[in-house]
C-alpha positions as CSV (number, residue, x, y, z in Angstrom):
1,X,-22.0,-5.9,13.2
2,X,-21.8,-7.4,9.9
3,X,-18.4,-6.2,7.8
4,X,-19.3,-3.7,4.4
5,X,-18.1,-5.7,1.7
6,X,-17.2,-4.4,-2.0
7,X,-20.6,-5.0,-3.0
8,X,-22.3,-2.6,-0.2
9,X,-19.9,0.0,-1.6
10,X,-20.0,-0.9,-4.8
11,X,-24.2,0.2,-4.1
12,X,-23.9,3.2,-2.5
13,X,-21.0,4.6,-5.0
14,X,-24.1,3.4,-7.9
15,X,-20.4,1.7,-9.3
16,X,-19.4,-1.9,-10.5
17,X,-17.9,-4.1,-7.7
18,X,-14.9,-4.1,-10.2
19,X,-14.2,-0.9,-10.2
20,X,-14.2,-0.9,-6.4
21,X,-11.7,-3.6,-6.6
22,X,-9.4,-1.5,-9.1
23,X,-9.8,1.5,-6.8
24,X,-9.2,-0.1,-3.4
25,X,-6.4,-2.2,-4.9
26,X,-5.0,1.2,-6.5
27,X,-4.7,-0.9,-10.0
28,X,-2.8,0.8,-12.1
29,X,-4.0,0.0,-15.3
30,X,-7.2,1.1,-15.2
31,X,-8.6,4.4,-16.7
32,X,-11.2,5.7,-13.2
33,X,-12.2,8.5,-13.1
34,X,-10.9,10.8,-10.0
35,X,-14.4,11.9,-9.3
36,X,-15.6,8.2,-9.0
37,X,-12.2,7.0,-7.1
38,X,-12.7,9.8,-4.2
39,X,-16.4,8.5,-4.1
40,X,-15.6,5.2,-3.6
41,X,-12.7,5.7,-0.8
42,X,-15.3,8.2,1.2
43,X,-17.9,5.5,0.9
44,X,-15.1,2.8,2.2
45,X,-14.0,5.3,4.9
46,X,-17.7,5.9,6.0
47,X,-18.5,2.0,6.0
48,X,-15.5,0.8,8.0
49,X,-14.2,-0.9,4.9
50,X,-11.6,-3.8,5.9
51,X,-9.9,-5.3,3.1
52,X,-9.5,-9.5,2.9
53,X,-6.2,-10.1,2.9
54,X,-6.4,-13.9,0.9
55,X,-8.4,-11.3,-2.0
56,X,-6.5,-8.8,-2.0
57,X,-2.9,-11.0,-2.5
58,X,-4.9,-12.9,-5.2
59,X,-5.2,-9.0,-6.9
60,X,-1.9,-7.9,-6.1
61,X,0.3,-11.2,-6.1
62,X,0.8,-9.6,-2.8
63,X,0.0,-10.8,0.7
64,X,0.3,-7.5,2.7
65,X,2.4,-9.1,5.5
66,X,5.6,-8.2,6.8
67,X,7.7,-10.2,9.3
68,X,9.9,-8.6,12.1
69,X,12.0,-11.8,13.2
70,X,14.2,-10.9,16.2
71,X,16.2,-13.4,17.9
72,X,15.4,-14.2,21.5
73,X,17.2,-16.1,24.5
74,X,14.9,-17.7,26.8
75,X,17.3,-15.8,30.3
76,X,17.5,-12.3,28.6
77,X,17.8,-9.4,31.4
78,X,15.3,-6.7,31.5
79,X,17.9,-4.2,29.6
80,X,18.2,-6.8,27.2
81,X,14.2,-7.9,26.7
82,X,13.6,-4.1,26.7
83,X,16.2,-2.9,24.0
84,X,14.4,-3.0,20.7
85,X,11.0,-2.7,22.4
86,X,10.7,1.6,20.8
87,X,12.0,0.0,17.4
88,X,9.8,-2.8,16.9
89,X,6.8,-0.2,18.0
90,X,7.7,2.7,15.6
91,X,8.4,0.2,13.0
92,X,4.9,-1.3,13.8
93,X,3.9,1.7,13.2
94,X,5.1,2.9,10.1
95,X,4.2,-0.7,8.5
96,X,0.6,-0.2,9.6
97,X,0.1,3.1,8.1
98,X,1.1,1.9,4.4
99,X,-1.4,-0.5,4.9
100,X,0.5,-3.7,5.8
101,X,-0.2,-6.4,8.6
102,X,2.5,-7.4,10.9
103,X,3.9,-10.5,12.0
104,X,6.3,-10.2,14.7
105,X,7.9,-13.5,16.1
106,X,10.9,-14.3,18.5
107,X,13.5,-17.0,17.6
108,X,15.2,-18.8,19.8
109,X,19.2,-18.2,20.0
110,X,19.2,-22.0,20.3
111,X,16.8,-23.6,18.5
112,X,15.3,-21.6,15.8
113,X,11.7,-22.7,15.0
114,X,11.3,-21.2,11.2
115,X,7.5,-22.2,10.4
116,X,6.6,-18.5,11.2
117,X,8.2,-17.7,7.7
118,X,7.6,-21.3,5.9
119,X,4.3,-21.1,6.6
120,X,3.5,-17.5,5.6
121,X,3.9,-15.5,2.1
122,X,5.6,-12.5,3.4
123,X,5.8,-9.5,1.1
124,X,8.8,-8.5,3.2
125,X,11.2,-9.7,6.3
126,X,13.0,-7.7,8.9
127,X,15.8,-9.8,10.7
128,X,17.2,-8.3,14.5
129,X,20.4,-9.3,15.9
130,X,20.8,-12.4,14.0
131,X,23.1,-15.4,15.5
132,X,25.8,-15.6,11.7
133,X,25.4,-19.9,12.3
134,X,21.9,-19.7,11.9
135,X,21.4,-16.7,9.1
136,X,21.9,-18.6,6.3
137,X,19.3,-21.2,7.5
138,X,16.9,-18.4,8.3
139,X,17.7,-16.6,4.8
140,X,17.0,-19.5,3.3
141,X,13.6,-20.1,4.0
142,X,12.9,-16.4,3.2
143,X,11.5,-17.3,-0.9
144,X,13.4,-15.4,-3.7
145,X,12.5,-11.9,-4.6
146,X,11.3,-11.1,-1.1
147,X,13.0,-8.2,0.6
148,X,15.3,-8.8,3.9
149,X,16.8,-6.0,5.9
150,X,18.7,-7.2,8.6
151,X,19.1,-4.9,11.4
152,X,22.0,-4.7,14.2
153,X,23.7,-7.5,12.5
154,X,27.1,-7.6,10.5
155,X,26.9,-10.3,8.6
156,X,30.0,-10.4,5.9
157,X,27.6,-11.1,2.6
158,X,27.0,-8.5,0.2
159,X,23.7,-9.7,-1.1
160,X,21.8,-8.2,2.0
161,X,20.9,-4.7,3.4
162,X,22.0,-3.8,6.6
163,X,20.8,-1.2,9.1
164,X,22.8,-0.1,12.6
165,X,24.1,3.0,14.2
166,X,27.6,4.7,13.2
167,X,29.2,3.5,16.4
168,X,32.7,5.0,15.4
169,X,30.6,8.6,15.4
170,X,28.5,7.7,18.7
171,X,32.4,7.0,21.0
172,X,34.0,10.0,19.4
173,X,30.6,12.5,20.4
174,X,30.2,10.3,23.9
175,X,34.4,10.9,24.4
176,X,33.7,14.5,24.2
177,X,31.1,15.1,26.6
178,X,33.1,13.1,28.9
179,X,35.9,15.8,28.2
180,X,38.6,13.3,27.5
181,X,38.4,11.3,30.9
182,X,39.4,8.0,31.3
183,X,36.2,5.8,30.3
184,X,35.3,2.6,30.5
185,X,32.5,1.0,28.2
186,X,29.1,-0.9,29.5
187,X,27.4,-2.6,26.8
188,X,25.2,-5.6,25.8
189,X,26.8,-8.7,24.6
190,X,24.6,-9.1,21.2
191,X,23.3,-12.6,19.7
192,X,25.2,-11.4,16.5
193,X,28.6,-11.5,18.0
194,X,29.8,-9.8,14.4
195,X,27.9,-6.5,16.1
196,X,29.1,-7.5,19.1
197,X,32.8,-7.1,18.0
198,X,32.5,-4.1,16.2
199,X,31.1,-2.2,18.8
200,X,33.7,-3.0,20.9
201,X,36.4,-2.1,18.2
202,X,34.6,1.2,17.5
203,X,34.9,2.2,21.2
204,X,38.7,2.5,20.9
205,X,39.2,0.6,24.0
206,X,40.8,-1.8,25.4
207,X,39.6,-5.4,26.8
208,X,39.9,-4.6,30.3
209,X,38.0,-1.9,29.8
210,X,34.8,-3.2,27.9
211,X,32.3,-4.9,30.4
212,X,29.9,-7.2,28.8
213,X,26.7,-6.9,30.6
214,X,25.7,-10.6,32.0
215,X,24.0,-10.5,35.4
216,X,24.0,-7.4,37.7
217,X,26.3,-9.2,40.1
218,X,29.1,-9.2,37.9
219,X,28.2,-5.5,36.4
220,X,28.3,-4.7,40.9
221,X,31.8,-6.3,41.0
222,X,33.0,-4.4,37.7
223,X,31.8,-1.1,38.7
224,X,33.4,-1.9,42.1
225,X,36.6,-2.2,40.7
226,X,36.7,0.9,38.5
227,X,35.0,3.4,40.4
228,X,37.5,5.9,39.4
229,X,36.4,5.6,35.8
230,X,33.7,7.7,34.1
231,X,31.6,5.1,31.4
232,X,30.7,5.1,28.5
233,X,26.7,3.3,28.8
234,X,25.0,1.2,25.7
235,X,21.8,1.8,26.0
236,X,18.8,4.2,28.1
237,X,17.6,0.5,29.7
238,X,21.6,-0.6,30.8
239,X,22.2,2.9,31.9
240,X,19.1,2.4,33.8
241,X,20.6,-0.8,35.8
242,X,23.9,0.8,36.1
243,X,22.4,3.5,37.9
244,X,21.6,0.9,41.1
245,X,24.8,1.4,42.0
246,X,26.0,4.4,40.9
247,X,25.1,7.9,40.2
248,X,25.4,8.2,36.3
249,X,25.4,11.7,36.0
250,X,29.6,11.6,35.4
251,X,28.9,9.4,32.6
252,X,27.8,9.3,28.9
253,X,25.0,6.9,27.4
254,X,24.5,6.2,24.1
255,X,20.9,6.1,23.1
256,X,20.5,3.0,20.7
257,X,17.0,2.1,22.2
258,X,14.7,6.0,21.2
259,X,14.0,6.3,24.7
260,X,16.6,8.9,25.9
261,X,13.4,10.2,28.2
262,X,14.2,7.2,30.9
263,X,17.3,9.1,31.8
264,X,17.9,11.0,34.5
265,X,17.6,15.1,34.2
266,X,21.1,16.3,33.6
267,X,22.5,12.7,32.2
268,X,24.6,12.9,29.4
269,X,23.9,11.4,26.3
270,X,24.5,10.5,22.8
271,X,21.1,10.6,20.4
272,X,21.1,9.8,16.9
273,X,20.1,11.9,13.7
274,X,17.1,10.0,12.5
275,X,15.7,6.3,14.5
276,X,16.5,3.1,13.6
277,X,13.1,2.3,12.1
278,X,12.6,5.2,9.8
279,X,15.1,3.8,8.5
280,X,14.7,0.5,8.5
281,X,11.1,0.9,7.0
282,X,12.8,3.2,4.2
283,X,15.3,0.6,3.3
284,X,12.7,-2.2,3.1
285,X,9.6,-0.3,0.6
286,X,12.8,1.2,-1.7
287,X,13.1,-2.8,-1.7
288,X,9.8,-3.8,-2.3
289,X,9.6,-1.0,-5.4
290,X,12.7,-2.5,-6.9
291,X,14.0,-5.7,-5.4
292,X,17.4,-5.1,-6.9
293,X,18.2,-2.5,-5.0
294,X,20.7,-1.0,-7.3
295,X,20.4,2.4,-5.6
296,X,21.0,1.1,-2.3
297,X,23.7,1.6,0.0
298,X,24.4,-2.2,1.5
299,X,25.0,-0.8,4.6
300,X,23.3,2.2,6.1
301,X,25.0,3.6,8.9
302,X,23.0,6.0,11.3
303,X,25.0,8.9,12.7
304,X,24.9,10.2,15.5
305,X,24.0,14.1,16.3
């Protein structure tokens, strides 16, 4: 089927093709009449309109893209490849519906291949779990004035927005369900090991008491060992392992992946007040509106319910 271009609706709509360029490109400065705009967007609708993308940034300035860059390890557990698989989808999601195109792309932990962004105007960059040696080589290639939220990454430099739970918040309402038993903590090690280490300090514990998940031999042999202990579970998916070998119904997972509905009826569990990509998106169009982001908080802290 051959694709309605601006001139087929520019026909039906008995319009210039200019003015169905000003009206699917929302231009601003041009005086359209609302009667003639709603014509030309049914007429669009009806025709299966899709936009070119190398027109439309030529219009706009504006390519349309948006990268979410996540880092990857080539051994990653099925917790682990599973944890941001609800946030990347929601976030897919919300992009889609404002009218962008999506470029998702892994990077290696070791060896970062950053063509997917040199090679690519993007109107706006999400970064996940970022390793802090290779940021500022990954930052770098991102060209000035376009937006980057990073997201379940501290990284100590005030000229980026961050998004990530309030962990601090998520222990003390995960303590409580527990009813002050003894706990110990089960949790991801992160790529960003700045995340990594304030998770950890968040939960209040000690060392001996934080397990960072590895293999499920060595989660076996730490469960083993503390089977007198309630936990406190990172994550629906690591809860999920954990509950190979052992009932998890004495213990408390925080939800950091959306997908609390993987748990087992009666489980307790920590959710959070909004999800990680609402907020995410937010951060990043405030961005893209005003590129200072004066308004901004530099970190956004979700809190828990």
């Amino acid at each position: 089927m051959k694709k309605a271009t601006m001139k087929d609706i520019a026909s039906q709509a008995n319009v210039s093709v200019a003015t169905v360029s000003y009206v699917l490109n929302n231009a601003e400065n041009q005086s359209i009449p609302a009667e003639t705009k709603e014509r030309v967007l049914q007429i669009a609708k009806k025709l299966n309109y899709v936009p070119n993308l190398a027109a439309r940034s030529l219009v706009k300035q504006k390519t349309g893209l948006i990268g979410i860059l996540i880092n990857r390890s080539a051994h990653e557990g099925v917790w682990r490849r599973a944890h941001h698989a609800e946030f990347i989808f929601e976030l897919e999601q919300l992009l889609t519906k404002q009218g962008y195109h999506v470029v998702l792309s892994s990077i290696d932990v070791e060896k970062p291949n950053l063509e997917i962004i040199a090679e690519r105007k993007l109107d706006g960059v999400f970064l996940i779990d970022v390793r802090e040696d290779f940021f500022y080589s990954i930052s770098n290639t991102v060209p000035a004035g376009v937006p980057l939220v990073l997201v379940d990454s501290v990284i100590d430099d005030e000229l980026f927005y961050k998004v990530m739970f309030d962990y601090k918040r998520a222990f003390s309402a995960a303590k409580k369900q527990l009813k002050g038993k003894s706990a110990v903590l089960i949790m991801e090690k992160f790529h960003n090991a700045g995340l990594t280490e304030h998770i950890k300090m968040a939960s209040g514990l000690s060392e001996g008491d934080i397990h960072l998940m590895e293999d499920e031999k060595v989660l076996a042999e730490f469960l083993a060992r503390n089977t007198d202990q309630s936990a406190i579970i990172l994550n629906e998916f690591l809860a999920s392992t954990v509950s190979k070998f052992r009932n998890i119904e004495d213990d408390a997972v925080i939800c950091t992946s959306n997908c609390p509905e993987i748990l087992p009826v009666g489980a307790k569990m920590v959710l959070f007040r909004d999800s990680k990509a609402n907020i995410a998106f937010k951060v990043l169009s405030d961005l893209i509106k005003d590129n200072r982001g004066l308004h901004l908080e530099k970190y956004t802290n979700i809190p828990a319910e």
